[in-house]
N, C-alpha and C positions, 0 to 999 in steps of 0.2 A: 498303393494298392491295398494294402494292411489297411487303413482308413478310410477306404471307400467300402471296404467288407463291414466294419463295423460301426460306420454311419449307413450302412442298408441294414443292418441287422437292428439298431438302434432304431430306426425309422419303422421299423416293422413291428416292432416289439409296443413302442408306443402306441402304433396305431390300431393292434390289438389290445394293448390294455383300453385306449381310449373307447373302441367298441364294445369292449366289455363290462365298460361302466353306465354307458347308452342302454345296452342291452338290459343291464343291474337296474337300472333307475337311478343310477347316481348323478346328480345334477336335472331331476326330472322337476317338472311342474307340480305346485304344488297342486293341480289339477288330477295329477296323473298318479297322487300321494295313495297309498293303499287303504280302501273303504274300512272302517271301524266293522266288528264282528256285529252280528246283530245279536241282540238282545234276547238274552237267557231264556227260553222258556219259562213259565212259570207253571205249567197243565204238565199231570202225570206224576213221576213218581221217577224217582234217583235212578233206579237200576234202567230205565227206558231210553235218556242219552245223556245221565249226568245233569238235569236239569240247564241245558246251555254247555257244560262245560268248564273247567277249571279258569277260576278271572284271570286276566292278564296281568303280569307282573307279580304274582305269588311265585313263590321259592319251590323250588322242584321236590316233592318226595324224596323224604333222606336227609333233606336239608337241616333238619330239627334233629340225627343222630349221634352229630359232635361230641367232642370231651365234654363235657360239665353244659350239654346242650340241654335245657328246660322247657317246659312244652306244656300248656294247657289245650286239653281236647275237650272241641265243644261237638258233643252228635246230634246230630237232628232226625227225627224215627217221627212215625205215628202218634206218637206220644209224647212227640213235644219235646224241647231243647234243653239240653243235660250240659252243666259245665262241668268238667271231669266228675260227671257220672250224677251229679245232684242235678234237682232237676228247678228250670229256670225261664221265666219268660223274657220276650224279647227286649222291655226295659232295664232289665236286670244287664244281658248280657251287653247293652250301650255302655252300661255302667260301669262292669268288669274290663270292656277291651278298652274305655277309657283310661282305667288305675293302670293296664298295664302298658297301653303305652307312656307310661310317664316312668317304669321301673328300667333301672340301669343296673346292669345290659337287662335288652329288654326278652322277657322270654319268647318261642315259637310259639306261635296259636296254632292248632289244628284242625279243621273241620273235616268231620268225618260223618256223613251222609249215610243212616242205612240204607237198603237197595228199596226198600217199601217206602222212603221219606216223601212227603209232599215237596214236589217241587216249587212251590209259593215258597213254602215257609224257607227251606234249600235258599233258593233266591235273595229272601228278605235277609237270612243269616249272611248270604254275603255281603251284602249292602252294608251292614252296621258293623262288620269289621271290615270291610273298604277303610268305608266312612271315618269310624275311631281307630284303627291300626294302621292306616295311610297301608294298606297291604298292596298296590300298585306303584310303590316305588322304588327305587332300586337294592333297598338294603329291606328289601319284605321280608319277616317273620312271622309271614303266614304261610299257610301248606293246605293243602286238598289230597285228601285221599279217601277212596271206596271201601267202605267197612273192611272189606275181604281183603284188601291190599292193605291197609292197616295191620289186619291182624297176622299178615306175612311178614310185616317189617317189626314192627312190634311183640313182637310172641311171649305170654307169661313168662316171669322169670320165677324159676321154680324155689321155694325155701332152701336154703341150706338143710343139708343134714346134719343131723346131732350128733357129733363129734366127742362127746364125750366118753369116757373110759366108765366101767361101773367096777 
C-alpha cells in the first residue's frame, strides 16, 4: 500500500514538473526561441525611454561598487563624450575601451547618459563598447546608469577635515 501511495505521488509530481517545463519552454523549438529585443532607438533624447534601453548582458548597477572595484565613466550630453570627465571623440573612446580590455583584472566601464543626451550618439557609445569590451558576456564590466541614478550611488566624497592641533 505504502508503494502504491508513493508511486501516485511520484507519478504526479513528475507529471507536474513535466508540464511545467512545456509550459517554461523547456525543450521548445527552436522556432518557438524568444524574438531578439528590437533595436535601440536612435531619435530623441536619454531621458525619453533610455534610448532603447540598457544592452543585454551588461552587469547590474552596483556591480562596479566592490572592494578595490575600479570604474572609468564615459558620459554622453549635448556636448559630446567625456571619458572620466575629459572630453573625447568616438575614435578615441575605440581606442581606450580597447587598452582596457586588455588590463588585468580588468576595470568597470560606465556609461552614464545625461537625461538631454542624443540618442544616436547613446546608441553609437554602446556599440563601441559592446564591440571592444565584449560587454554582452558573462563576466561584463560594463554598467548603465541615468545620470541621476548615478549620482544616488555614487555621491561626492567629502575632503577630510584638518585634524591637526594648532
Amino acid at each position: 500500500m505504502i508503494h502504491g501511495i508513493i508511486g501516485a505521488m511520484s507519478i504526479k509530481f513528475l507529471s507536474a514538473l513535466f508540464a511545467s517545463a512545456l509550459l517554461s519552454g523547456c525543450g521548445a523549438t527552436p522556432d518557438a526561441a524568444p524574438k531578439p529585443r528590437p533595436s535601440p532607438t536612435a531619435t530623441g533624447t536619454y531621458a525619453q525611454q533610455q534610448c532603447g534601453g540598457v544592452s543585454v548582458g551588461w552587469a547590474q548597477p552596483g556591480a562596479e561598487r566592490g572592494e578595490q572595484a575600479d570604474y572609468n565613466r564615459v558620459t554622453v550630453s549635448p556636448s559630446g563624450i567625456f571619458w572620466n570627465m575629459a572630453p573625447i571623440d568616438a575614435q578615441t573612446l575605440s581606442a581606450y575601451a580597447a587598452q582596457v580590455r586588455q588590463m588585468h583584472p580588468q576595470p568597470f566601464t560606465a556609461l552614464v547618459p545625461t537625461p538631454d543626451a542624443d540618442c544616436a550618439t547613446v546608441v553609437s557609445v554602446r556599440r563601441i563598447l559592446d564591440d571592444k569590451l565584449q560587454c554582452r558576456s558573462t563576466s561584463s564590466r560594463c554598467v548603465e546608469y541615468s545620470e541621476d541614478a548615478w549620482a544616488k550611488a555614487h555621491p561626492p566624497v567629502a575632503a577630510p577635515a584638518n585634524t591637526a592641533r594648532k
